[in-house]
C-alpha positions in Angstrom: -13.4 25.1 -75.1 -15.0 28.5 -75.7 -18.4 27.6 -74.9 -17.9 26.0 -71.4 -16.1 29.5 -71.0 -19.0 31.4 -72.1 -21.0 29.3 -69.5 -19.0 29.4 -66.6 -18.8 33.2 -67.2 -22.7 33.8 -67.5 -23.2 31.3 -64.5 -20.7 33.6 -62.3 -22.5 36.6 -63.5 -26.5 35.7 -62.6 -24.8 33.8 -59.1 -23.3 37.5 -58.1 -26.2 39.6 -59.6 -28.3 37.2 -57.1 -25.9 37.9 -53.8 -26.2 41.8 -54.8 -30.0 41.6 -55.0 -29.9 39.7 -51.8 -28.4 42.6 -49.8 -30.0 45.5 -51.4 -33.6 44.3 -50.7 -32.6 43.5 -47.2 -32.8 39.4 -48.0 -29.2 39.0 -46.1 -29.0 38.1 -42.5 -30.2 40.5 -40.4 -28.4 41.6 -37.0 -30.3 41.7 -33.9 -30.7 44.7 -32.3 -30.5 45.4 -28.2 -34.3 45.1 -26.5 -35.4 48.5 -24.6 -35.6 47.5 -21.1 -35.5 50.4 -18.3 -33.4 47.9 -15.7 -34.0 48.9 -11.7 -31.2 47.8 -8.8 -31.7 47.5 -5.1 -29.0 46.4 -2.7 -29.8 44.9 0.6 -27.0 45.6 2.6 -28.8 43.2 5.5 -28.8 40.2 3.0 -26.1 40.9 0.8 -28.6 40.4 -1.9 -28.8 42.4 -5.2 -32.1 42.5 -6.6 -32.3 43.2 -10.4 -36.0 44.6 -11.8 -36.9 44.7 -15.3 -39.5 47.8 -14.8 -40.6 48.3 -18.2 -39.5 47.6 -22.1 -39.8 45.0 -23.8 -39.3 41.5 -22.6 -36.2 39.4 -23.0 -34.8 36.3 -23.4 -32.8 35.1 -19.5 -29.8 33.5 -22.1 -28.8 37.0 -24.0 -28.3 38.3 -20.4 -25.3 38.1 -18.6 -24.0 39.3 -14.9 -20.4 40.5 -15.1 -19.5 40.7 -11.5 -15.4 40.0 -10.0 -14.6 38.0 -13.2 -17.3 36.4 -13.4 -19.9 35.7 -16.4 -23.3 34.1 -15.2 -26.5 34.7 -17.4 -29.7 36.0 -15.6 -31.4 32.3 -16.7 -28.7 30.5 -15.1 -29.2 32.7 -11.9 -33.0 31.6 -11.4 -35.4 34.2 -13.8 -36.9 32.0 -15.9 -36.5 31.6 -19.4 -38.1 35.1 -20.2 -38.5 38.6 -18.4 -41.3 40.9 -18.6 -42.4 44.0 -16.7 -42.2 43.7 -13.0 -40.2 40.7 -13.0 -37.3 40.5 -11.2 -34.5 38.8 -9.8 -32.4 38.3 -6.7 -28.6 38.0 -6.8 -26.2 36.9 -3.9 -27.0 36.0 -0.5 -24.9 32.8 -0.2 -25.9 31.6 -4.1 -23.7 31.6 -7.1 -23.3 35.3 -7.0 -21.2 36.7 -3.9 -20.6 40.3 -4.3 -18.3 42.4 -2.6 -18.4 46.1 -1.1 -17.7 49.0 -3.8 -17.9 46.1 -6.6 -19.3 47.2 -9.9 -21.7 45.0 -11.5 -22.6 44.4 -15.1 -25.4 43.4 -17.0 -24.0 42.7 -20.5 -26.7 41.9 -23.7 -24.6 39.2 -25.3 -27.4 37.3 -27.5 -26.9 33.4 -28.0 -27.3 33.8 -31.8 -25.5 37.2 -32.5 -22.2 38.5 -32.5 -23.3 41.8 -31.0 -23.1 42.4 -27.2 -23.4 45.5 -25.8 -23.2 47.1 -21.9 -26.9 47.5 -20.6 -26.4 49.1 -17.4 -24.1 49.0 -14.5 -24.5 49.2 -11.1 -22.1 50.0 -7.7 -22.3 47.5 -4.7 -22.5 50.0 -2.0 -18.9 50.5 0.4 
């Protein structure tokens, strides 16, 4: 009938009016942007250990971080720093752990948030021939 019409039609209107509004007052979801972290590397050739700072920035979650090192994807929580990283924290890599690194290998630390499908390169660094 034409009244059921009518109503569908004016309940399709106000529903898209409400998902336009939405968007242009900045109500939809909201994408999360990469922290600003000034990252600091030191090799021990001795050790075979790679020591990963975070100097200064602001701090991060371990879990959006990830290690990409010889095909391999380990987050800096699951390599031992804690749930969070501030300034002056730091962590060390390799040594006979999880993380074995080779000579001239190029290492990755990827921002690949949990919640988010951003990701993004963060820095990179060259395991020493």
């Amino acid at each position: 009938s034409p009244v059921i019409g009518v109503i569908l039609m004016v309940a399709i209107t106000v529903i898209l009016a409400a998902v336009i509004a939405m968007f242009v007052m900045n109500m939809g979801p909201e994408s999360e942007t990469q922290p600003n972290v000034k990252w600091q590397w030191d090799w021990d050739n001795d050790t075979s250990e790679l020591t990963l700072e975070h100097s200064s920035g602001d701090d991060i979650d371990t879990k959006d971080f990830k290690i990409k090192y010889n095909n391999n994807n380990e987050t800096l929580n699951d390599a031992g720093a804690g749930d969070e990283m501030g300034g002056g924290d730091s962590v060390t890599l390799g040594g006979g752990g999880p993380f074995s690194f080779s000579n001239g290998e190029e290492v990755k630390l990827i921002w690949d948030p949990v919640d988010s499908d951003n990701s993004a390169t963060v820095d990179t660094y060259q395991i020493p021939s």
